[in-house]
Every structure is written in C-alpha cells, then in structure tokens.
MARMI-890689 format. One record per residue (C-alpha): residue in one letter; z, x, y. Coordinates in steps of 0.001 Angstrom, whole numbers, plus 500000, padded with zeros to 6 digits. Each point is the difference from the previous one (the first is absolute). Layout:
<atoms>
AZXY/...
</atoms>
This chain:
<atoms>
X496558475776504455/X502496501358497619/X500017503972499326/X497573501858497469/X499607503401498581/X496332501458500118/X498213502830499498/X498851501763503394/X496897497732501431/X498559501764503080/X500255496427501769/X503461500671500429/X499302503613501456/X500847499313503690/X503595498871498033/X500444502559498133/X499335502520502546/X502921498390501672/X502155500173497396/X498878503778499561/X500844500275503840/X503616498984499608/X501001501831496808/X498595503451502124/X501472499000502865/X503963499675498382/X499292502932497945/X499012502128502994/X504051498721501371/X501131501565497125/X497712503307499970/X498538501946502548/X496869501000497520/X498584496527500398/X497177499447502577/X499682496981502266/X498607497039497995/X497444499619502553/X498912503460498552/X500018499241496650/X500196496569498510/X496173498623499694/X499210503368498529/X503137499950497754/X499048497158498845/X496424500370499155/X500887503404498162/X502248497745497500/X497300497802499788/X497736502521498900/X502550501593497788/X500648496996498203/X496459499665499435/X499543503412498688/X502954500058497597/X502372498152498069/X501681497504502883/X500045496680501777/X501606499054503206/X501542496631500028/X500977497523502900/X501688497392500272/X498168497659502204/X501429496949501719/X498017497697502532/X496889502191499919/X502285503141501294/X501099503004497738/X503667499493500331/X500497503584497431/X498693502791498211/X500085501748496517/X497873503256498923/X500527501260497051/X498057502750497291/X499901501104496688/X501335503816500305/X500837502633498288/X501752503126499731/X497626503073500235/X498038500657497095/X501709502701497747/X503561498857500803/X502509500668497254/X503365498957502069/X500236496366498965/X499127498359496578/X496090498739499946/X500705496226500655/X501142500919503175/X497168501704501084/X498102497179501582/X501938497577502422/X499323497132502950/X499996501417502773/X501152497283503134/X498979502292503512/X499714497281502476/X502443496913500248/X500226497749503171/X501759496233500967/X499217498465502955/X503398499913501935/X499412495987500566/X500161500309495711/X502780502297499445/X502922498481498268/X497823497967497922/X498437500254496594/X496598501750501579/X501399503676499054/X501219498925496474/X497448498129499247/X497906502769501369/X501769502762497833/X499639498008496948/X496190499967500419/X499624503401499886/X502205500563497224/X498093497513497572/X496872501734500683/X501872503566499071/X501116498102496954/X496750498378498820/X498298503821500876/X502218501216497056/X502630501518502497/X503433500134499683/X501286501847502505/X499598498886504064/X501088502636502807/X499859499841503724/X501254502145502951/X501768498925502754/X501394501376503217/X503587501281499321/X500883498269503478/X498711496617499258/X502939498379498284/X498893496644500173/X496999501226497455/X502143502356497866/X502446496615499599/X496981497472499088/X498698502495497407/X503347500765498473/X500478495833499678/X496903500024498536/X501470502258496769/X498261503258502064/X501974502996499601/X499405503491501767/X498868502452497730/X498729502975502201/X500912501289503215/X497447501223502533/X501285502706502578/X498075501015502846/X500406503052502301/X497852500116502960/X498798503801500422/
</atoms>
C-alpha cells in the first residue's frame, strides 16, 4: 500500500504515540530538559490532539500499511495582541511544533511530503509566513529545514538559574 497524507485519525493512535516516543526520546540526547518518553508521549500526544481541536490546527500523518510512518502539527498563531514590532501581515503565522519520521522512512519523501502539507494548509488559512523551532544541536533538522527554503530568523538563549 503506497504512502498517504491524513489528517490525525485516532485509529492510528497506538502509531502515533510511537512516533511521539521517538522524536522525545532523540530530543532528550540532545537536551537534558526532556523527560523519558515513557513519561510523556501518550499524554503529549493527546494534549496536541486537544489543542488542535480547540484552535486553529491539524496534525497530519503520513500513513503507510496501516502504520503512521510520520507526523506534522501545525497552528494558526500569532504575535501577542498589541504588538507594534513587525508590519500587521505578519502578525498571524503557521505555527509547525511537532514533526516526526519513522527512522525505517527517513531519507525518503515522508518529511517533504510531510512539510509541504502543513504549509498548504498555512497558505489556504491566509498565512504567509511558517516558523518552527528546533534544537540548536540537531543539525540534521536545522539542514532539512534550511533545504526546504527555511531560514533562522530568531535566536533563543537559555540560561539555567
């Protein structure tokens, strides 16, 4: 059965969770803030579920063979109300928080095809901007997004007090 993207269907939760379960699970090898996945996944997961829901967002999957194989979430956000620091049609933005390929799937077209899912529902949601954050360790990511026409525009710095 050849690949598909979906919208999240709860059938493939048990999938998903997975999925969920290894994106925690390489972050928390690049950060020390990151809980087991054991802890955190099926929760994780059901929160973005929820959030989705509640707001302006889908998750996608690509499914292959019955088996979520990767995952997209992505919202509608915006800067906070009142903001004056950027011109007004750059207030509201997509949003992409969660993004996940199977390892049997990396190297293929899952996380393109994945990417370009979320960014045609930013676009057909009147958005013209898309941002994301990723770890400053994980190169792979940082090189993916920057193929993909992604360019950093902020930098985050922590200091643990």
């Amino acid at each position: 059965m050849p690949m598909k993207i979906i919208e999240y269907d709860g059938k493939y939760r048990e999938s998903a969770i997975e999925l969920m379960c290894l994106l925690q699970d390489h972050e928390r090898r690049l950060s020390s803030d990151r809980p087991p996945s054991s802890e955190v996944s099926a929760d994780q997961l059901d929160y973005l579920v929820a959030a989705v829901e509640s707001s302006i967002g889908k998750i996608f999957l690509a499914v292959e063979s019955a088996q979520a194989v990767g995952l997209i979430v992505v919202f509608r956000d915006n800067e906070h109300p009142g903001t004056q620091h950027v011109y007004p049609e750059y207030l509201q933005y997509g949003l992409i928080t969660d993004f996940v390929v199977a390892e049997s799937h990396r190297g293929s077209s899952v996380a393109s095809e994945l990417l370009e899912q979320a960014e045609d529902f930013c676009h057909s949601s009147g958005l013209s901007i898309v941002k994301l954050s990723v770890l400053h360790t994980n190169a792979v990511a940082r090189s993916f997004y920057e193929k993909k026409g992604y360019q950093p525009y902020e930098v985050v710095y922590r200091k643990v007090i």
